[in-house]
N, C-alpha and C positions, 0 to 999 in steps of 0.2 A: 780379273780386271777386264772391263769392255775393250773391245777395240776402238778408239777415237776416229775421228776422221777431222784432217787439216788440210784445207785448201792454201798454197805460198804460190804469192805473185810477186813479180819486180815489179818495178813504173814501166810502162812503154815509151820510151824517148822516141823524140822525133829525130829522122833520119837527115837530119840536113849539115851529119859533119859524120866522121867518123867516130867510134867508141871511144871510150874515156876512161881510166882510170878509175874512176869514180862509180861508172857504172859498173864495171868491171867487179869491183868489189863488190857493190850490193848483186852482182847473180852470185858471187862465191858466198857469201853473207848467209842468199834465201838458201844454196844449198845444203850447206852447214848444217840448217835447219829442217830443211827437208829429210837429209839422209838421218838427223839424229832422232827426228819422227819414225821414219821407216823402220830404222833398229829397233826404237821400242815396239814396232810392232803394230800400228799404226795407219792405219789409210791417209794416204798422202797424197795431193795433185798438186803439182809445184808447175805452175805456169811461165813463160817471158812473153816476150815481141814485140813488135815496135809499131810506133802508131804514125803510120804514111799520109796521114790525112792533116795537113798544116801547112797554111801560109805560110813560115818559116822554111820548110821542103821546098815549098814551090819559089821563094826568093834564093835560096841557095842552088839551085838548081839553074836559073836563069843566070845569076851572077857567077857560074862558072860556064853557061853557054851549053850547057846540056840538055835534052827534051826532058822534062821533070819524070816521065814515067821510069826512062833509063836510070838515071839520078838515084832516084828512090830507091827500086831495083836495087842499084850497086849497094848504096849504103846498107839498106836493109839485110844483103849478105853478108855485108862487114860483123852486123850483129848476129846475125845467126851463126856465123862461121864462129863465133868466142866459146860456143859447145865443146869445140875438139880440146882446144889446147886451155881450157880454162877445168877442162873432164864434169860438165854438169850436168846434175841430173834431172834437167827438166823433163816432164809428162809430153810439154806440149811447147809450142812457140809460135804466136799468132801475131798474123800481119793485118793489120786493118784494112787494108787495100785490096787485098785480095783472098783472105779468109774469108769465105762463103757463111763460116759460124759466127762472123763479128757481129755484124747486124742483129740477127732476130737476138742474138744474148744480150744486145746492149738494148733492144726495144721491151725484151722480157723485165729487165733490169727498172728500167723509167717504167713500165707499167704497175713492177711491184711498189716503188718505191711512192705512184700516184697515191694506191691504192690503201696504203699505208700510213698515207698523211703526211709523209716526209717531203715532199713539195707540193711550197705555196710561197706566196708575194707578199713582201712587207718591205716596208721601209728600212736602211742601212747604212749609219754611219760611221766611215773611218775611223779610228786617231786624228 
């Protein structure tokens, strides 16, 4: 049998409160999933991080009276620090704000996706 390859992401939450519960479980969730890839044998890249780029950061951050960069910062290590005591095995852990690799991925990304055909303009109605 081939070796596979699976790439596992969580969402990136925005940092403008501390971790949850909720996320919490989806990194244990992607892990689960990650490690039961690896067993088989597998290539695996199981991603997280969080995405510091949000008006929501920057009104939580004023409505506690903090300079937003600090803010961010702190929270941001709130989520990174759930590595230890949660024992995950992500590859990697990327911060929008300050990952130097977020950019050209997310422009590689929109340029495949032009290219592709999967964006264009049309009209769209709710419920």
């Amino acid at each position: 049998m081939s070796k596979r390859r699976f790439y596992i992401t969580t969402a990136i939450p925005y940092v403008n409160g501390d971790p949850h519960i909720g996320f919490a479980l989806e990194c244990v969730q992607a892990d689960v999933l990650a490690r039961h890839r690896r067993h088989r044998g597998d290539d695996v890249r199981f991603l997280s991080g969080t995405d510091d780029n949000s008006l929501k950061n920057v009104e939580a951050a004023v409505a506690a009276g903090v300079p937003v960069a600090d803010f961010v910062n702190a929270k941001a290590d709130r989520f990174a620090a759930l590595r230890e005591p949660l024992a995950l095995s992500y590859d990697d852990f990327i911060r929008t704000s300050v990952d130097r690799r977020h950019r050209p991925g997310v422009e590689r990304l929109w340029r495949a996706c032009a290219a592709a055909g999967d964006l264009y303009e049309r009209e769209y109605e709710g419920l």
